[in-house]
N, C-alpha and C positions, 0 to 999 in steps of 0.2 A: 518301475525303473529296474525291473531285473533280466527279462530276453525281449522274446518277444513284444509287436506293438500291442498283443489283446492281453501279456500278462505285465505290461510296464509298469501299473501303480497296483499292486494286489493288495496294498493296506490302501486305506485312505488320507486322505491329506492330513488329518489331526493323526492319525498312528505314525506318518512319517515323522509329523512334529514331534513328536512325544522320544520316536526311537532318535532323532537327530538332538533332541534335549540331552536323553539319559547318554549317549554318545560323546558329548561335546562336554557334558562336565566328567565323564569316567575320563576323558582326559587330563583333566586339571588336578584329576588324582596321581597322577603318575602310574607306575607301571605297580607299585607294590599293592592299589586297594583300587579297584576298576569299580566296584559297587559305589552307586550316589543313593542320595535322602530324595524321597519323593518329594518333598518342602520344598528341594532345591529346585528341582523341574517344576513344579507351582510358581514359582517364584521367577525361574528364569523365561517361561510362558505367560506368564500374568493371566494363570488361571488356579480355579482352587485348587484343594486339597483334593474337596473330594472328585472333581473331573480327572483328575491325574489318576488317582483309586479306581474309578471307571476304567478309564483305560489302560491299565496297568493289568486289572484284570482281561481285558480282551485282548493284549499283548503277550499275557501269560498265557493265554487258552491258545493262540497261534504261536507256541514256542517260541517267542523272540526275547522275551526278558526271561529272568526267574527274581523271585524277591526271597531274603533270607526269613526268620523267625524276629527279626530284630525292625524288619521293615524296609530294608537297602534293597536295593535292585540292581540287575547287572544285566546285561544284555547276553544272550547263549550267542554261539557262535552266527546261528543265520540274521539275528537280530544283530548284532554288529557287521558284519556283512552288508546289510542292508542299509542299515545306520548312515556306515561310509559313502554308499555310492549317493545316499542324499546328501550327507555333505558334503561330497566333492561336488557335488550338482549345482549346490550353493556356492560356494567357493569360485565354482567356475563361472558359474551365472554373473555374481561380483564381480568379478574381474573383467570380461567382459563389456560390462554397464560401465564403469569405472573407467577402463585403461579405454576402450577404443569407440564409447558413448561418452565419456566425460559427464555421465550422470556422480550427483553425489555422493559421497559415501554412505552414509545414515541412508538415504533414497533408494539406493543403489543396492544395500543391504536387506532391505524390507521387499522389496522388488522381486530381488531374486530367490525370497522365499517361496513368494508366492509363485512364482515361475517353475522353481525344483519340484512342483508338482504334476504339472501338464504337459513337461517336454518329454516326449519319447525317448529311452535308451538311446536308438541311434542319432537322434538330433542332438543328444548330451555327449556323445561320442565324437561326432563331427565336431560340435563345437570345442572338446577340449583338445581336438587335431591342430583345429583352428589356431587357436589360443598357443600352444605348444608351436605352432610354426612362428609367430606370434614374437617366443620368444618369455613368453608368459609360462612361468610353474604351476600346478597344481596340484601340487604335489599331498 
C-alpha cells in the first residue's frame, strides 16, 4: 500500500496486522507515551506472545518498530507511516461496507480487514475520493 502496484503490499498481511495493532493502541496512549506492551498486541490480535516476538523481530530487521530495554515498542517514523495508510484503508473499507452496503458493523469491520490487504494504492485512493464526495470523513 505504498506507490506503485508491484510495491503496494511490501510487508505482508500479518506485518500489516501487527504495524496497524502497535498503531492503533500508540493511540490510545495519547500523545505523551506512543510506545505499547507487546501483551497488548497479543491480546488485541488474539495471538501469542510469542508470534507477536516473531514478528516484532522481523519488524525490527525492516526498520519499522524499535522496542526499548524494558520490552515497549514504538513504531519509527516509516512504520507509522505505514501503519496509517492501513488504517485508513480500514477505516475507509468500513465505512464504505457500512454507509453505502448497509453491511453490519461487527461484519463490516472484519471484512475490511481483510480487504486493507489486496486493494491497490490507487483503488484505496479512488475509493476515499469516492467516499469524500460521498460526504463521508476519513479522516
Amino acid at each position: 500500500m505504498i506507490s506503485s502496484s508491484s510495491e503496494d503490499h511490501s510487508l505482508t498481511r500479518a506485518g500489516e496486522d501487527y504495524l496497524e495493532s502497535i498503531y492503533r493502541l500508540s493511540l490510545e496512549g495519547g500523545e505523551a507515551d506512543r510506545s505499547v506492551r507487546s501483551v497488548d498486541v497479543a491480546e488485541q490480535l488474539e495471538v501469542s506472545k510469542a508470534s507477536v516476538n516473531k514478528a516484532l523481530n522481523q519488524l525490527k530487521d525492516m526498520g519499522m518498530v524499535v522496542q526499548n530495554r524494558y520490552g515497549r515498542v514504538t513504531l519509527t517514523e516509516e512504520g507509522e507511516k505505514y501503519a496509517k495508510i492501513v488504517w485508513r484503508s480500514h477505516r475507509a473499507l468500513r465505512a464504505f461496507l457500512e454507509a453505502d452496503l448497509g453491511v453490519d458493523p461487527q461484519v463490516a469491520d472484519e471484512e475490511a480487514c481483510h480487504m486493507e490487504h489486496v486493494l491497490s494504492a490507487d483503488t484505496m485512493t479512488r475509493l476515499i475520493a469516492y467516499l469524500e464526495k460521498q460526504g463521508v470523513s476519513i479522516a
